[in-house]
N, C-alpha and C positions, 0 to 999 in steps of 0.2 A: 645440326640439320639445317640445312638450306631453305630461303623462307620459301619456295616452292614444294617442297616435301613437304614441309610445318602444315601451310594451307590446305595441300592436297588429303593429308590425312584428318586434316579439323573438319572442313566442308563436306568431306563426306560424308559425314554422318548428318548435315543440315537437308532437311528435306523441304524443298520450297514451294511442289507442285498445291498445297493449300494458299498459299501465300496468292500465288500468281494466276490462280482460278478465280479468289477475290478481287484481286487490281486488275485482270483482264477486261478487254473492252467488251460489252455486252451486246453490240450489234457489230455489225460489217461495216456500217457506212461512218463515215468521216474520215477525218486526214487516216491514215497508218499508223501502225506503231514504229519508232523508230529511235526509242532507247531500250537498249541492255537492260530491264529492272532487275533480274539476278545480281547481277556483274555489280548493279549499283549497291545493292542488300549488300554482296561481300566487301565492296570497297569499304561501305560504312563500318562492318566490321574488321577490316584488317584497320582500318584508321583505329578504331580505339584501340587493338593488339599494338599500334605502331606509336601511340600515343602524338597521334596526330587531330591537331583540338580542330583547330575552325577545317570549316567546308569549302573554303577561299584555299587554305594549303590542301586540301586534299585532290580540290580542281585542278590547282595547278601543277602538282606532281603527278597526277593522269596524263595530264598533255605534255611533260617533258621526258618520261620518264617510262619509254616501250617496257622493260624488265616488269613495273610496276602495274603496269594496262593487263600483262598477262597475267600475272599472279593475282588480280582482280575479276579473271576469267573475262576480258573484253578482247574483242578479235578486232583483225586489223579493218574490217566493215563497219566496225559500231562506231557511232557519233559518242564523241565523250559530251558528256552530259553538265550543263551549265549550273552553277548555286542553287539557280531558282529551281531546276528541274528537283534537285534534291532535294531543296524545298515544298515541294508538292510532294516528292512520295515522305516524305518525314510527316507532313501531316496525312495522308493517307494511311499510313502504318497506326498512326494515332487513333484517326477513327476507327477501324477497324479492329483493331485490338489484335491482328495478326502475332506481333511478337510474344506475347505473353501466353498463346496458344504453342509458338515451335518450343517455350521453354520449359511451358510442362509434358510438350512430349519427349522433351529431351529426359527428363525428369523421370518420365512412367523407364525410357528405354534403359536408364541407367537401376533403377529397381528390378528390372527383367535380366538385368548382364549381375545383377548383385555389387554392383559397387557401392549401393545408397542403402542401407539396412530403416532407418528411419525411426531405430530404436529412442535412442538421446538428439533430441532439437532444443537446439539454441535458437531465443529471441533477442534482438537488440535492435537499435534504428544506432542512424548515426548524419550529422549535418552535412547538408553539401550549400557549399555557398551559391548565390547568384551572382552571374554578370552584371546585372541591370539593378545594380544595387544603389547606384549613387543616379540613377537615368526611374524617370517618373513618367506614366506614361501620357503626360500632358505639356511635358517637354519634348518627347519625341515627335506628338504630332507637329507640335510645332515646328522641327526642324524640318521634318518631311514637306510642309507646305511651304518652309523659305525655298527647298530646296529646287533646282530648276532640273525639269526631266534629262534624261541623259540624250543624245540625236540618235549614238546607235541600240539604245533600247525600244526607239519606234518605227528603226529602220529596218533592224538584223529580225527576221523570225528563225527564233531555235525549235527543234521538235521538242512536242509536251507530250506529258504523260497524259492519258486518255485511259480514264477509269470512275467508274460510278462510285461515289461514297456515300456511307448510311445516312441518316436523319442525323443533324451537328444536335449533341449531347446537351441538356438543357442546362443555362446554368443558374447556378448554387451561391445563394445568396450566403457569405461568411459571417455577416454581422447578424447576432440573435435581434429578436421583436426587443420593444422597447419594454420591458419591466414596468407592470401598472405600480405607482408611488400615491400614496395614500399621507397629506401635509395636512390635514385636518388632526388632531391631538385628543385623547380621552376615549370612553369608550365606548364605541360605533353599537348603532342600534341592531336589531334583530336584520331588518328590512336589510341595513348598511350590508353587516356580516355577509348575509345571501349574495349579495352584490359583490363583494370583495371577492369572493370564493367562486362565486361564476368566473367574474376576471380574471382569476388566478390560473382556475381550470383552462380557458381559452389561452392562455398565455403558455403554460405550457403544453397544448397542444399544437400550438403554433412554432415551437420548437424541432429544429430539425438535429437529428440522431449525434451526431456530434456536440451539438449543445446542450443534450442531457447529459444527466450522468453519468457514469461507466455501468451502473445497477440497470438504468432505463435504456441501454443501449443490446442489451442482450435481447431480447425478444425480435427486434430485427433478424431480417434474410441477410445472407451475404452479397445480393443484388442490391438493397434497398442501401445497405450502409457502402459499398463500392459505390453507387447513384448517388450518392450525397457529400464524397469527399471530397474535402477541399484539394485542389491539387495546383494554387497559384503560389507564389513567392511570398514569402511573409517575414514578419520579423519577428527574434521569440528570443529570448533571455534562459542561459544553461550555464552551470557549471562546468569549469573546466578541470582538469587535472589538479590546480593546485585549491581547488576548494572556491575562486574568484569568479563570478556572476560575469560573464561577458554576452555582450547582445549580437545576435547573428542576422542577416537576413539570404533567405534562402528557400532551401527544400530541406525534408527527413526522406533520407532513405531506411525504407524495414523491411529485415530479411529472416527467413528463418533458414538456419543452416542445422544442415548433420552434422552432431561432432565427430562423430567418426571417419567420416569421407572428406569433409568440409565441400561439400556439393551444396548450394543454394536449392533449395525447398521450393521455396516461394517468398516473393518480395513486393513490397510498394511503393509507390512513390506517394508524397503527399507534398503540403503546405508546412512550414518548419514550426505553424505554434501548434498543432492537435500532441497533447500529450503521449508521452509512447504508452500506455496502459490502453489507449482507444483504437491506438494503432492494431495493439496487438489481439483485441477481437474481432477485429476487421479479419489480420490475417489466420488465427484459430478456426474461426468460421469457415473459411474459403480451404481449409488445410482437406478434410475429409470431404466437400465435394469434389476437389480435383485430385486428389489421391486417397480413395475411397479404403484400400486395399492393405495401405498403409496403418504397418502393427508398432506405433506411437506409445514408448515405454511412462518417458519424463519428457518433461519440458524446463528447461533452464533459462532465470532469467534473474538480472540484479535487482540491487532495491527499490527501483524505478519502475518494478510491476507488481510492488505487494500491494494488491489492492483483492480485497473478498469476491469481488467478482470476477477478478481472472484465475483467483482459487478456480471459484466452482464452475469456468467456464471449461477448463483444461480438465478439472475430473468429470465434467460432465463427457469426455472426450474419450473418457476413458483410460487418460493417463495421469500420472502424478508430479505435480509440483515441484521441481526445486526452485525456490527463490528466496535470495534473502532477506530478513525482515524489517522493518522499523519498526523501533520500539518507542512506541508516544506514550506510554505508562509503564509502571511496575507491576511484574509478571503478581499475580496471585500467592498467598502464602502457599508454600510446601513445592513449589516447581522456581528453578533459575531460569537465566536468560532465553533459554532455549525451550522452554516448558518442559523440561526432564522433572522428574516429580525429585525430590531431596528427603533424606533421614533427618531425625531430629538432631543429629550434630552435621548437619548443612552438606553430607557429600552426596554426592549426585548418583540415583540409580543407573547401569547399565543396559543401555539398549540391547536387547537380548534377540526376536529374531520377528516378521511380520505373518499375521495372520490374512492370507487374501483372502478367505471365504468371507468373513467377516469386518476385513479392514481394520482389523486390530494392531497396534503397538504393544509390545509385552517388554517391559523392564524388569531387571531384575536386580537384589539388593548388593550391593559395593562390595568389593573387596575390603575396603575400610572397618566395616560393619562386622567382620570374622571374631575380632576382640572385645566390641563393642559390650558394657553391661546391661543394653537397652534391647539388642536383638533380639533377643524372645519376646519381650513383651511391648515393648516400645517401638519396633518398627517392621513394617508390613513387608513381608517378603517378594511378593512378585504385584507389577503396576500392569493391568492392561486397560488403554484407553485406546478406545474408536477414533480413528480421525474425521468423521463426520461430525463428532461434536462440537469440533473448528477447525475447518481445513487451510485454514492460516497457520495457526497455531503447532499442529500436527501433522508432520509431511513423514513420507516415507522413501526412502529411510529418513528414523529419526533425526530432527534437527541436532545439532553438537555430534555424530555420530560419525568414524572415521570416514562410514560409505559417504552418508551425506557430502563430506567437504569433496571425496575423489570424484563424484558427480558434479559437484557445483565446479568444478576445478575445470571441467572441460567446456565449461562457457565461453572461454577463452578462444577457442575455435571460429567464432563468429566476430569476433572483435581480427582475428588473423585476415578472416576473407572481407571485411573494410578495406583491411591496409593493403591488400594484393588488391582489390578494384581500385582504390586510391592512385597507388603508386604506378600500375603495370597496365592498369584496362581504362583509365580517363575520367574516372569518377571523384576527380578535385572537386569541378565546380561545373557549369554547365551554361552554356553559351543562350539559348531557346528562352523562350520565355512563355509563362503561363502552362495550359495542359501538354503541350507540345517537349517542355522539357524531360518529361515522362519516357519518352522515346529514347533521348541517353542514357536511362538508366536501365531500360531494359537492352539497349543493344550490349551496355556492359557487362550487365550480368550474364547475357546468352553468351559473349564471346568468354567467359570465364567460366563456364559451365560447358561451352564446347569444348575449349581446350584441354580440361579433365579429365571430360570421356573417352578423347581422343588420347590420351595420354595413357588410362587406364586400359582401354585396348591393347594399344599398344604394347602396354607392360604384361597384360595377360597372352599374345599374342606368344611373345619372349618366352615368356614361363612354361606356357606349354609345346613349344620346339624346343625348347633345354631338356623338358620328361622325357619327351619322343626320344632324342638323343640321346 
């Protein structure tokens, strides 16, 4: 397909008249409008479809390059739009948070067509480096001040975009309060004690949502912890593939995908050191007020989110756990690795089948055990255990159980739509700096979730002219 059919089938389904009711200018009086804002939304997305990084090449191949002006939807009347112009609407898009609204409506429309079931979601983050990795920002002022103003930057006037933006977002102090230290030795009086314990108290109420724990972080709204996230460049220390601690600095991008469709859910951007377990009550929280409707079976996620509180955040959700464990002791007598309970000669009962009424697990006794001279009296024929009595411990399907591994098996899905943003939509690394970078990664996502719909239309379009036929 020719990249002018490509576009014309993708953009159609982008609906912008929200968009440009917010950027629109709110009175009549001042200059005019006299940039394309559409024209520039789709350039920004065909640039990351085309894998085209800076906003310097994408200027420049507007203005050489008529074929490229029109499959950007710009006419031969519009002013092609200068860096800075795109500069302005990028932080525009930022404040208003316009993007992350066409993406879950793109979201609800692909639920309404059935392409997105919503059944198995996968979580996972994954690093995106910074540019401005080795550049500090007390060396750039400095360059900025050596630098001498350009003559036709105070000569030339380009038209600007003319649009009101909300109240600039307050910001979010990253470093916690200072920990009260207590260098006096022995044992503090009554009087002391009260005193410590007041401090303590004030200390961690002085704590903002990301600096507690993952336990203290649940009682928050999804506004109050989105209002509090870090989302500057940071540096953060991860495992890589071969087991070796290597240090990054950057951003985490976290997504939740469908395994089934591999459609993006819903995503964040953040700072690269909040752990992924914090990340991912952020994004559980914000999952059913934006897709309220959404019949959320399991949630799959690696070892990087066994933590009790995103247990019981996810069944508080009304879905269930797959996620694998770590093991920081030895399991209880009478149960192996996987808490399956064991006969007295050590083989493992059979997951047999679940009870929802009740949220029961029922095992039942081995094959092993048929010959066994212990069966009658030595070992207990059927096991059922609640999963509420540790929703770590006990998932459904049982943990070691062949269902269990083909669920956990389709995590893999989410790790697939990294490496297609990676590779095909621009999601290397990220040119922007501070909250601003956030806008790359949502126009990634939206153009990798446009493409799909448009794809999956299409495919249904086919399907049903083949029946008629």
């Amino acid at each position: 397909m020719n990249p002018e059919d490509k576009y014309n089938h993708i953009f159609e389904h982008l609906d912008l008249s929200k968009v440009l009711h917010t950027l629109r200018k709110k009175s009549n009086r001042g200059r005019p409008e006299k940039l394309n804002v559409p024209a520039m939304i789709y350039s920004l997305l065909i640039a990351k479809m085309e894998n085209i990084e800076f906003i310097s090449s994408l200027v420049w191949r507007l203005l050489h390059s008529e074929e490229f002006r029109a499959q950007c939807r710009f006419t031969g009347s519009d002013n092609i739009p200068s860096e800075a112009s795109y500069s302005r609407l990028i932080h525009a898009l930022e404040q208003t948070g316009m993007l992350e609204n066409l993406q879950d409506s793109l979201v609800l429309s692909a639920l309404e067509e059935g392409f997105v079931s919503g059944t198995h979601l996968a979580v996972d983050s994954s690093i995106v480096e910074a540019w401005d990795c080795q550049f500090s920002e007390a060396a750039a002022k400095r360059r900025a001040a050596r630098r001498p103003p350009k003559p036709s930057e105070a000569s030339v006037a380009e038209p600007q975009l003319q649009f009101e933006l909300p109240e600039p977002k307050p910001t979010v102090v990253n470093g916690p309060p200072k920990k009260p230290a207590y260098a006096k030795r022995g044992r503090p009086s009554h009087a002391e004690r009260e005193c410590r314990r007041e401090e303590q108290e004030a200390y961690e109420q002085s704590l903002g949502p990301f600096q507690k724990t993952i336990e203290a972080m649940l009682p928050y709204t999804y506004d109050e912890l989105l209002a509090a996230l870090p989302r500057h460049a940071a540096r953060c220390d991860k495992k890589n593939t071969k087991g070796r601690l290597t240090s990054y600095y950057g951003f985490k991008a976290n997504l939740l995908v469908d395994t089934d469709s591999q459609y993006i859910v819903s995503g964040l951007w953040s700072s690269a050191n909040p752990n992924d377990q914090r990340m991912a009550v952020v994004l559980l929280k914000g999952l059913l007020l934006k897709f309220p409707s959404l019949n959320v079976k399991h949630i799959l996620g690696d070892k990087g989110y066994d933590s009790s509180a995103i247990y019981q955040l996810i069944h508080s959700l009304g879905a269930f756990p797959i996620i694998k464990m770590i093991h920081h002791k030895k399991p209880p007598e009478g149960m192996n690795q996987d808490y399956t309970p064991v006969c007295s000669q050590g083989h493992a009962y059979r997951y047999d089948s679940f009870d929802a009424k009740y949220e029961t697990l029922r095992y039942t006794r081995p094959n092993q055990c048929k010959d066994c001279p212990f069966s009658e009296s030595g070992c207990q024929k059927v096991f059922k255990i609640r999963i509420q009595t540790d929703l770590r411990k006990h998932a459904y399907p049982a943990r070691g159980s062949e269902s269990f591994t083909q669920l956990y098996n389709k995590r893999t899905a989410v790790e697939r739509v990294f490496a297609y943003l990676k590779e095909y939509f621009g999601m290397k690394r990220t040119r922007h700096r501070g909250v601003r970078a956030s806008v790359d990664f949502q126009l990634s996502t939206l153009a990798y979730n446009l493409s799909k719909f448009a794809l999956d239309k299409l495919n249904k379009q086919l399907s049903n002219s083949q029946q008629v036929a």
